[in-house]
C-alpha positions in Angstrom: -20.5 19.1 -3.3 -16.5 19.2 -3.6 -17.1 20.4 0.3 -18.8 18.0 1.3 -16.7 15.0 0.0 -13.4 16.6 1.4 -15.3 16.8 4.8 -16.1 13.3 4.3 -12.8 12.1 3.5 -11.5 14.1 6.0 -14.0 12.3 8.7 -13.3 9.2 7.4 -9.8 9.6 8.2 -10.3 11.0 11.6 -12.5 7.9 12.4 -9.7 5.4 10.9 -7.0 6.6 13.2 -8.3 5.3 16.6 -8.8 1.7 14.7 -5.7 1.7 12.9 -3.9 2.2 15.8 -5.7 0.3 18.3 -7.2 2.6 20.4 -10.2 1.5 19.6 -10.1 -2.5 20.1 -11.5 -5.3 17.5 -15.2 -5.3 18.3 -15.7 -2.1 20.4 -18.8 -0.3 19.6 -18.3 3.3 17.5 -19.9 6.6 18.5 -23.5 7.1 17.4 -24.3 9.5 14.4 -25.0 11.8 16.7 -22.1 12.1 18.9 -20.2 11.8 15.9 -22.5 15.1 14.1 -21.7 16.8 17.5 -18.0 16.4 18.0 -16.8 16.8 14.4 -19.3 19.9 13.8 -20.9 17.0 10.1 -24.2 16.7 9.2 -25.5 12.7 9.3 -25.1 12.5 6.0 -21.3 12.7 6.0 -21.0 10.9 8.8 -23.0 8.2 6.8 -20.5 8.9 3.7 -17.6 8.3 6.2 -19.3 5.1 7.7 -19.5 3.7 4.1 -16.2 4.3 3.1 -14.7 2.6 5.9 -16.9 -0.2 5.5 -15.8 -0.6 1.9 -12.2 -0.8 4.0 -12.9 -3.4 6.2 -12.7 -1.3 9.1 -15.8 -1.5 10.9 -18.9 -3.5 10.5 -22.9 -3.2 11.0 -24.3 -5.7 13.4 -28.4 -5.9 13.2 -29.7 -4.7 17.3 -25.7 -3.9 18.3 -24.5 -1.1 15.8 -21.8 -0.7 14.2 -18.5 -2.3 15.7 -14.5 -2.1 14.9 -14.4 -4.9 12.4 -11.6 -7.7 13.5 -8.4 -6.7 12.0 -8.4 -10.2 9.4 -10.7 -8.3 7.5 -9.2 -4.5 7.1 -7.8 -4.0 3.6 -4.2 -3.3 4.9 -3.1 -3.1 1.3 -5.3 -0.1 0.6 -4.0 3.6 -0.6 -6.0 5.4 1.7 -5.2 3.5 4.7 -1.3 3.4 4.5 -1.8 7.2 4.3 -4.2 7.6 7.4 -1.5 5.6 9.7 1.3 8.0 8.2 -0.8 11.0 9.3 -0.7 10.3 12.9 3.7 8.6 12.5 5.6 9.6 15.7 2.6 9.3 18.0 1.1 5.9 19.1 0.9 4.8 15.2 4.9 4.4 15.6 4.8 0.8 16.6 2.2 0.1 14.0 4.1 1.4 11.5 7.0 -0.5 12.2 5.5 -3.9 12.6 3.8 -3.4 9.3 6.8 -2.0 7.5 8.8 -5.6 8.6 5.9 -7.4 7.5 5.7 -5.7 4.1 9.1 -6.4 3.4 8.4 -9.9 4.4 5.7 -10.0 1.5 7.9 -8.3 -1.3 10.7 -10.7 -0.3 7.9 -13.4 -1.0 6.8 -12.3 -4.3 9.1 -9.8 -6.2 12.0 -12.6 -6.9 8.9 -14.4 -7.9 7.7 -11.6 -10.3 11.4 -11.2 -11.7 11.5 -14.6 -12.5 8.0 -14.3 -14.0 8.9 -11.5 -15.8 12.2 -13.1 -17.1 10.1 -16.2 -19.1 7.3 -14.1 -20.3 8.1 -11.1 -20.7 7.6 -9.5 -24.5 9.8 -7.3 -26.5 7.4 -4.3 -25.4 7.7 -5.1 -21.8 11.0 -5.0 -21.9 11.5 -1.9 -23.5 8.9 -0.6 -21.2 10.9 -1.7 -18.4 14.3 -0.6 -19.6 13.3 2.9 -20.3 11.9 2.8 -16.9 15.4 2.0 -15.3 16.5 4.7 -17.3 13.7 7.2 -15.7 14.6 5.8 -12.4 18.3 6.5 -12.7 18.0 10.2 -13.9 15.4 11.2 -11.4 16.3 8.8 -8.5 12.7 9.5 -6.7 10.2 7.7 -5.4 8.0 7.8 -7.8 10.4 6.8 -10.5 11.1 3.6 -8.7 7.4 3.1 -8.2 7.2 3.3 -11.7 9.9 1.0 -13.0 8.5 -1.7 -9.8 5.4 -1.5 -11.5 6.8 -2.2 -15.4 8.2 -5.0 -13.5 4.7 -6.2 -12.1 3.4 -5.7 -15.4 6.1 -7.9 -17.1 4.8 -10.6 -14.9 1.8 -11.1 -17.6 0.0 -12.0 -14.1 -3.3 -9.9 -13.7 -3.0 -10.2 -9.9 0.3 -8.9 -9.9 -0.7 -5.2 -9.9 -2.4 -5.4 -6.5 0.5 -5.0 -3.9 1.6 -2.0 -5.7 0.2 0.7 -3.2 1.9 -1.6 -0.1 5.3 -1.5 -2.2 4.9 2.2 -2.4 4.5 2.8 1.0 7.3 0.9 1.9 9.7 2.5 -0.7 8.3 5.4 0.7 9.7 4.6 4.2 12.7 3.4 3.0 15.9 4.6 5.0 19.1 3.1 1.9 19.3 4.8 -1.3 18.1 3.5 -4.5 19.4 -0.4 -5.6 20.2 1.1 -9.0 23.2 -1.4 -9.8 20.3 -4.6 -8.5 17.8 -3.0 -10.8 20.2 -2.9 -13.7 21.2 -6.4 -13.3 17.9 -6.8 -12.9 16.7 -5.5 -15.9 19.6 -7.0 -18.0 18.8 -10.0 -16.5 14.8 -10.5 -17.9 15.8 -9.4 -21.0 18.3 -11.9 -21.0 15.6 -14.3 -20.0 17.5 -15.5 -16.8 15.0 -16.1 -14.6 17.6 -17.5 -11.8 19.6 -14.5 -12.5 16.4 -12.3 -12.5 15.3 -13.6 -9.3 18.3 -13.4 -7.6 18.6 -9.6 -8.3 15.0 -8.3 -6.9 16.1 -10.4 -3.6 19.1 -8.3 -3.5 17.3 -5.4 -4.4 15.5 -5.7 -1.2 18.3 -6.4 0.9 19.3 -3.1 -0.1 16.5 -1.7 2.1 
């Protein structure tokens, strides 16, 4: 069983990277079950798996009498885990370009909302999302990784009392995670001191500096 899904996975990843980077166009027609069984050494039942999953990603879709087709690219869940990953898989090859448009447009949607979540977090947050979000800064600044500053981003989301606010969290990562500066740690402390202060002009002004750090 554990076989089988990594083979899945692993097909559905295969099958991502033409669409993802555009080697396959919006509305081309994908390879039958059988070519698919045939070239990837699957059974149909994975390629069925595989077909699922990147249905559920917006990827492709079934057409009654056509088949299934490369969905149009509105639809693909670009904020999705899996497929951030995929298009790293295949960087320095033709996903390059890709990857570069999307990282200017992710930074174009965290300078739209983090000041807004700072301010946010600055007029509602509580005493435990604060200290939440301090000892997170404090995390951050002894370990300086990635995934420390993953985690004190997402105290910050969470400070934002805002149920929605969680979702971008796998597009920030990915763009920390191509990140070329250091750390903002003297932003984030501002930052920081800043909500807890409950300056939300203050607040807001730090994540958008925080992000010009980038």
């Amino acid at each position: 069983m554990a076989g089988e899904k990594r083979r899945t996975e692993a097909l559905a990843e295969a099958l991502a990277l033409p669409i993802l980077t555009q080697t396959m166009a919006e509305g081309q027609k994908m390879p039958s079950d059988a070519e698919i069984c045939a070239s990837h050494s699957v059974s149909r039942t994975v390629v069925r798996e595989a077909f699922r999953i990147l249905s559920g990603k917006g990827l492709i879709v079934a057409r009654p009498r056509v088949g299934t087709l490369v969905a149009p690219r509105r639809a693909w869940a670009l904020w999705d885990g899996d497929i951030l990953q995929w298009l790293d898989t295949c960087a320095g090859s033709s996903a390059a370009p890709i990857i570069e448009k999307w990282l200017a447009d992710a930074l174009d949607i965290r300078l739209a909302l983090e000041p807004s979540f700072a301010a946010l977090a600055a007029s509602r947050a509580n005493e435990a999302a604060n200290q939440t979000l301090q000892l997170a800064l404090r995390d951050l600044q002894q370990a300086g990784t990635l995934a420390a500053e993953a985690c004190f981003l997402a105290a910050l989301y969470a400070a934002t009392e805002n149920d929605f606010a969680a979702y971008p969290q796998q597009l920030t990562r990915w763009s920390l995670a191509h990140r070329k500066a250091g750390v903002p740690l003297l932003e984030y402390g501002q930052l920081t001191a800043a909500i807890a202060q409950k300056d939300a002009a203050a607040a807001r002004q730090s994540a958008f500096q925080a992000l010009l750090k980038g």
